[in-house]
N, C-alpha and C positions, 0 to 999 in steps of 0.2 A: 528857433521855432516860435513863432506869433501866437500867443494866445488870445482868443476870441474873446471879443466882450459881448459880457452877458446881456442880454436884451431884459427888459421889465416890458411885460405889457400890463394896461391896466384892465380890473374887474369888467369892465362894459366890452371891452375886445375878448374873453376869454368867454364871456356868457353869451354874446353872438356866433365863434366859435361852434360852442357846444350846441348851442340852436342850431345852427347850419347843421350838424350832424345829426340832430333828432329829427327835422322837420323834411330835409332836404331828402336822407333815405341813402345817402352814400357812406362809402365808408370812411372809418374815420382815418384810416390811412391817408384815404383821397385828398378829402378835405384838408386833411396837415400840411400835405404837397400844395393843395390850392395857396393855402395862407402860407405858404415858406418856415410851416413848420415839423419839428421833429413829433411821429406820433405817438412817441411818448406821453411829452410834451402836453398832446390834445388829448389823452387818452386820461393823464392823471387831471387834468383842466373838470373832463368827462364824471370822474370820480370825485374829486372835489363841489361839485356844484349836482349830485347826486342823478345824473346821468347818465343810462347804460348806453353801451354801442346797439347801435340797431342797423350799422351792415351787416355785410355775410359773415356767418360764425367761420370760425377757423377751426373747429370740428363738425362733422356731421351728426344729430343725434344720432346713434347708433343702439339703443337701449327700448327693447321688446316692453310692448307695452303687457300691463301686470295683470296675472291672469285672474279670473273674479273667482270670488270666491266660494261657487259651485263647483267651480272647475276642479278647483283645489281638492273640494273634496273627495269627488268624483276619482280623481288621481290616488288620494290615499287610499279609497275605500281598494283599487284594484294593484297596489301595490301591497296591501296585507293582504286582499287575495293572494298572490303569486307567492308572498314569502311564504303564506302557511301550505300550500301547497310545493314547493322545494323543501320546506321540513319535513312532510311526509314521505317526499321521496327519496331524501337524505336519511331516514329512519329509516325507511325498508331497502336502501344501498347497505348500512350499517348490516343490519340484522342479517342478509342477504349475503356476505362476506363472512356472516360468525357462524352461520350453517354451512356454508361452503369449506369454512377453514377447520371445523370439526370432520366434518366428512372426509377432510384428505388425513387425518392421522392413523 
């Protein structure tokens, strides 16, 4: 089995590279196929010369955006509504059961 030699490119090809990926708007996959490279390769290039990908992400944001902070309150204030009303009616379940269980002896 042949092992591959390692290629060196120089700083001026790896920052043109990376421009092709920032300016151009494809991905950086692509562009490594264009230049016959691994997009690793262009990816760490990308990282090293302090530039993000700007193709398609490879997740979709998925994350609800944050609710304001009226909202919030609005939600609390009718959440300690409901608990303190379930207390009152869990107290007169309660009570409601010790009248009842006195009555049958």
């Amino acid at each position: 089995m042949e092992r591959r030699q390692r290629r060196i490119f120089p700083d001026a090809f790896k920052r043109e590279a990376v421009d092709r990926v920032s300016s151009s708007g494809l991905s950086p996959g692509r562009v490594a196929t264009e230049l016959g490279l691994h997009e690793t390769v262009l990816r760490r290039w990308m990282m090293q010369y302090g530039t993000q990908a700007t193709g398609t992400a490879r997740r979709p944001n998925t994350q609800a955006p944050a609710p304001s902070p009226s909202d919030l309150a609005a939600e609390n204030a009718r959440l300690r509504r409901d608990n303190d009303r379930l207390r009152m009616e869990r107290d007169i379940l309660k009570k409601a059961a010790l009248i009842l269980g006195a009555a049958s002896r």
